[in-house]
C-alpha positions in Angstrom: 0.0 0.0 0.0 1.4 3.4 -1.4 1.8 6.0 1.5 0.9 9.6 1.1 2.7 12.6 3.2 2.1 16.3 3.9 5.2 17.4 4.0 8.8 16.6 3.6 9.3 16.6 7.8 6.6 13.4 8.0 8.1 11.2 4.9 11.7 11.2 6.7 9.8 10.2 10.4 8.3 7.1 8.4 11.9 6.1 7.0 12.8 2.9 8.5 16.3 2.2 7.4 17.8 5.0 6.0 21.4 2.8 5.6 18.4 1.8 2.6 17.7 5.0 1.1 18.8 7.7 -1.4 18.7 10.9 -1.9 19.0 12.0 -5.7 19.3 15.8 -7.0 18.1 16.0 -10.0 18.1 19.7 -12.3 19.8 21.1 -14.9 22.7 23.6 -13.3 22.4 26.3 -16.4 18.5 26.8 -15.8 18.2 29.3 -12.8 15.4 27.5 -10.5 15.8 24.2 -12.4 19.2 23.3 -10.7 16.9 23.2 -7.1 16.9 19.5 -6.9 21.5 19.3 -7.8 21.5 22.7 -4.7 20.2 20.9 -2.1 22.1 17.6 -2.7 25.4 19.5 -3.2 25.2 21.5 -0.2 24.7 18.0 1.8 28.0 16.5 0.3 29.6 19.6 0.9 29.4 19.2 4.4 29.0 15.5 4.9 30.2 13.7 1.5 27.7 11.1 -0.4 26.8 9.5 2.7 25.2 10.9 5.9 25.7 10.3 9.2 22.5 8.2 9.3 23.5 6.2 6.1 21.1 7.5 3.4 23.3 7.7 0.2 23.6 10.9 -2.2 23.6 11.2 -5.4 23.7 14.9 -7.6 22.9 13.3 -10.7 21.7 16.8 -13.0 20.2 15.9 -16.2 22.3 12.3 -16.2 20.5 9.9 -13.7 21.1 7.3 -16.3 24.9 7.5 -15.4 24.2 6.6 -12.0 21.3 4.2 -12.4 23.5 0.9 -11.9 25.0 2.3 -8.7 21.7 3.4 -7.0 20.4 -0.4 -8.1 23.9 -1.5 -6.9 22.7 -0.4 -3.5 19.6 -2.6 -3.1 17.4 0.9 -1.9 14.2 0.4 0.4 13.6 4.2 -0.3 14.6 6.3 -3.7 13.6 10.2 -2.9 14.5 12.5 -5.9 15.0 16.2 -5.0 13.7 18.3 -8.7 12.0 21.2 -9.6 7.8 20.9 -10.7 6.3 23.2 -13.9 6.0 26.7 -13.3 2.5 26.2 -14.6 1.6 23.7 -11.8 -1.5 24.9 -10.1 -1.3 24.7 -6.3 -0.1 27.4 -3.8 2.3 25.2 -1.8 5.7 25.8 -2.3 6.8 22.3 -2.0 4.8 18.9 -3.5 5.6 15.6 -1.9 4.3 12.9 -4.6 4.2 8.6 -4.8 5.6 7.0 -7.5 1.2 6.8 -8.9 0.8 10.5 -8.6 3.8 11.8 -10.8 2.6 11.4 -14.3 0.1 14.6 -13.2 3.4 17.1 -12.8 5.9 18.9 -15.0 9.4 18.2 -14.1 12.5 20.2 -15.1 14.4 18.7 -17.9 15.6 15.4 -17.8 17.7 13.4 -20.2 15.2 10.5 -19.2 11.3 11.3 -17.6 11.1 10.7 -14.4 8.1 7.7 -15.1 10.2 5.7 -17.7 13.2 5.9 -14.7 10.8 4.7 -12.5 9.8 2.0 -14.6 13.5 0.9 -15.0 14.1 0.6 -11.4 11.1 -1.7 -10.9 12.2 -3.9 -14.1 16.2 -4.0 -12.4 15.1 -4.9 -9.4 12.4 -7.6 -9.9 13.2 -10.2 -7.3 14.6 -7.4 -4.8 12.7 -5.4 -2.3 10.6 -3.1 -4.4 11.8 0.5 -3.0 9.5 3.1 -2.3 9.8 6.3 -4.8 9.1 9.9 -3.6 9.8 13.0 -5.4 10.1 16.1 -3.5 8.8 18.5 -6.1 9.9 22.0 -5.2 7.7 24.7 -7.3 10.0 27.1 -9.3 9.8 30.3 -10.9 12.4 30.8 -13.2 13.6 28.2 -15.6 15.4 30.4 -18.0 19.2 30.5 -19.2 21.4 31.2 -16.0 22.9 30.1 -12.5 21.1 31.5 -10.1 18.2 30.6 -8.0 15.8 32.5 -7.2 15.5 33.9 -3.6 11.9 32.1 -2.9 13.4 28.7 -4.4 16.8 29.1 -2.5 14.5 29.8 0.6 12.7 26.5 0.2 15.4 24.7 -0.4 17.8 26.0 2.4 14.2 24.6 4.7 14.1 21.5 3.3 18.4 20.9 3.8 17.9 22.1 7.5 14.8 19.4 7.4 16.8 16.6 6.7 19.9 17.9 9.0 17.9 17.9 12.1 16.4 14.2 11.1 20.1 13.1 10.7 
């Protein structure tokens, strides 16, 4: 049975194991507000490496996650959360979106090499006869997806909240 959270704070509560989970930032880094997802991993390795204190496993992945695909299999996860930016025509007021695996085909991610559904897919093919993880994505709303580096004070806001989230739950 698929599990559905509020907010970011009660999906890490309901982590079991996090030595079984991953973290993956997702985004590309020339698109402003779409690099959200690669921000918030890369400021968690920056002060704790691909692996936190608690085990859970990071992985800035940008616009490549199929580079990294046999190493986050590799890993055997209970728990695969991807950190990415949502449509800027997404309709809802909340600033951050948590959504199951079933729920995602009704967003707009940023741009991805591969869509986030047809990844999903892959995992679950890979890992037939293994544990069947559990898939979140932690869609952040963003405002700006043009040409540039820079995110946008309301986006950089959100996701300094959601990196001091996951520091307290370590």
């Amino acid at each position: 049975m698929e599990k559905t959270y509020i907010d970011f704070e009660s999906l890490l509560k309901c982590i079991i194991k996090p030595e079984k989970t991953v973290f993956i930032g997702l985004g590309n880094i020339m698109k402003n507000d779409d690099k959200v997802g690669v921000y918030i991993i890369e400021n968690l390795i920056q002060e704790y490496g691909t692996v936190l204190p608690n085990k859970v496993r990071l992985y800035n992945v940008g616009t490549s996650l199929e580079n990294y695909l046999n190493k986050i299999i590799a890993s055997s996860p209970n728990t695969i959360i991807f950190f990415d930016a949502i449509g800027t025509k997404v309709e809802t007021d909340k600033k951050v979106i948590i959504l199951s695996e079933s729920n995602i085909q009704n967003y707009t991610f940023s741009t991805h090499n591969i869509s986030l559904p047809t990844i999903i897919e892959y995992f679950e093919l890979q890992m037939a006869g293994y544990v069947k993880p559990e898939i979140y994505i932690v869609g952040i709303k963003v405002n700006d997806i043009s040409y540039g580096e820079t995110l946008s004070c309301e986006v950089k806001k959100t996701a300094d909240i959601l990196i001091k989230q996951i520091k307290d739950w370590i």
